[in-house]
N, C-alpha and C positions, 0 to 999 in steps of 0.2 A: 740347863740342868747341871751344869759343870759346879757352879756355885754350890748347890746340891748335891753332888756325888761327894765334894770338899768337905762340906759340913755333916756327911755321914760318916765318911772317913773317918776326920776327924775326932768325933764326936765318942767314937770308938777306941778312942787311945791311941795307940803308935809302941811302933816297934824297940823304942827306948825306953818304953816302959809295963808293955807286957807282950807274951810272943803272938806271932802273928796268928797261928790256929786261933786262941781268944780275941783277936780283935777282931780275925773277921767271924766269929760265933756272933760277936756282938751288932755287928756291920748286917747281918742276918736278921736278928733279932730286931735292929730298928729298922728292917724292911720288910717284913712281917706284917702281911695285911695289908699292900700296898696295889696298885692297880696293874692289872699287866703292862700299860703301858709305860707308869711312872719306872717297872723294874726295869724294861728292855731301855728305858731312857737311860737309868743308870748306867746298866751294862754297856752301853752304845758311848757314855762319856766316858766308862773304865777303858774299852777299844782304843779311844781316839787317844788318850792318854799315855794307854800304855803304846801304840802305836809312834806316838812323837819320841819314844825314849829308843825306840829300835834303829839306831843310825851306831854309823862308827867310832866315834869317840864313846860312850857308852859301851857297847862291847868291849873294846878295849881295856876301860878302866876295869869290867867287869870281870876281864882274863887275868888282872893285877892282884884282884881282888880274892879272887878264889882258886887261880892257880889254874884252871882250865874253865871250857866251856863247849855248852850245845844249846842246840834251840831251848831244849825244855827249861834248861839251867838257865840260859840269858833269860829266858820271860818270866822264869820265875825271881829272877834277879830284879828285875825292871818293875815287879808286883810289891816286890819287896820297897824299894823306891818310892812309889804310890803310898802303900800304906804309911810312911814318915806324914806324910803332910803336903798342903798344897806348898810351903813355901821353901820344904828341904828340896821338894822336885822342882820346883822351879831355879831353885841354886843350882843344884846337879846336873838339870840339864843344861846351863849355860856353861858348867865347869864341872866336869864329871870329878874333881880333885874335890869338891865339897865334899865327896862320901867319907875322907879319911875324919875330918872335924867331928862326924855323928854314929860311923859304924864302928860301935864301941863293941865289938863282939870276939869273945874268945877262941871259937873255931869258926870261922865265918863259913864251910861246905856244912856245917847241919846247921847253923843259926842264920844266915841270909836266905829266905825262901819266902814269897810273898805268893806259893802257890795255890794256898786256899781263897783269896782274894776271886780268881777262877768260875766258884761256886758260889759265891753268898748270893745271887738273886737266885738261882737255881734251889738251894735251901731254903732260901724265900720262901719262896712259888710252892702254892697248894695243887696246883693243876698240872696238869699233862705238859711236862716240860719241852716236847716239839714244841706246842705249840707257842709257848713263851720264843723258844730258838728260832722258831722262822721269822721272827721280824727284828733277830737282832742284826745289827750293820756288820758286812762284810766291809775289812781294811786291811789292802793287799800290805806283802811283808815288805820289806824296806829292800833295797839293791846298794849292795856297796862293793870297792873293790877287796874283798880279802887278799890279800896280798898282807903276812901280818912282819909287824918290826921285829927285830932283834931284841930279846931281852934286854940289850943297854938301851936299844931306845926306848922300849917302853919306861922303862925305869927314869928315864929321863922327860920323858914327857908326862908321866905322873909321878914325880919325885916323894910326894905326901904320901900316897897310897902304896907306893912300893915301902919305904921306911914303915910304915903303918903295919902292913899285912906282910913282913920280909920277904920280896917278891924277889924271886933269884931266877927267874927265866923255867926255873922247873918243869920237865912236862910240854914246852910249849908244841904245838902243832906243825 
C-alpha cells in the first residue's frame, strides 16, 4: 500500500506548491468512497512513515528549523515532510539538511505544519469513525537519548538549515 499512499499523496500536490489544509482537502477527496480497509491501509502506511521520521536527527533539524519544539509540533513537522513527496522524504530522511534545499517558507512556526494530514481518511470515512480506528496499527513512539547540543553544535551539524532559517540557539530547552 506504500506505493499507494505515495501516489495519493502525491497526486494531491505538495507543500511547494499549495498549503497543506488543500492538499490534504484534496488527499480526502481522492479517498472518498473508498473501502474501510483500503482507508485503514492508508492510515497504517501514513503511521509507519511518519513513524520512520521520529528518531533524533530529525528532531534536531526540526528544533533548527522552527526554533523550538514538542510532540504535537515535531509530528506535525514530520506530516509536514510526508506531504513533500515520497522522494523529498526519502532525502530527508537519510539527511535531514535536505530540508534547507525545499523549505522555502517565510515564517516557517505558521507555514511548516503537516497537521491535517492527521484527518484525511477520517474525513474520508462516511461511518462511525471507531470503527474505522479500531483496526488502525498501533506504532510505539521512538526512545532516544535527549540529551540536546549546544547551539554551536547544532549549528554545526546543520550548517544549511541554521544559514537557512537564522538559527541562533534562541529559546533552546
Amino acid at each position: 500500500m506504500e506505493a499507494e499512499f505515495w501516489g495519493i499523496v502525491e497526486a494531491a500536490g505538495s507543500p511547494a506548491t499549495v498549503n497543506p489544509e488543500e492538499q490534504c482537502e484534496a488527499i480526502s477527496e481522492l479517498l472518498r468512497g473508498r473501502t474501510k480497509e483500503q482507508l485503514v491501509s492508508f492510515t497504517n502506511s501514513h503511521r509507519r512513515l511518519l513513524a520512520k521520521l521520529d528518531n533524533w536527527q530529525i528532531l534536531k533539524a526540526s528544533y533548527v528549523v522552527l526554533g523550538y519544539v514538542s510532540d504535537d509540533v515535531f509530528e506535525d513537522f514530520r506530516n509536514w515532510i510526508i506531504l513533500h513527496g515520497k522522494e523529498r522524504y526519502l532525502k530527508t530522511f537519510s539527511n535531514p539538511e535536505a530540508l534547507a534545499e525545499y523549505a522555502q517558507v517565510q515564517d516557517p512556526v505558521e507555514e511548516i505544519s503537516g497537521e491535517p494530514l492527521l484527518y484525511v481518511c477520517e474525513n474520508a470515512w462516511e461511518g462511525d469513525i471507531e470503527e474505522l480506528e479500531e483496526e488502525y496499527e498501533f506504532i510505539p513512539v521512538s526512545e532516544y537519548e535527549m540529551k540536546w547540543p549546544s547551539p554551536e553544535e547544532l549549528a554545526f551539524e546543520f550548517p544549511k538549515l541554521a544559514e537557512r532559517f537564522n538559527f541562533g540557539g534562541k529559546g533552546l530547552v
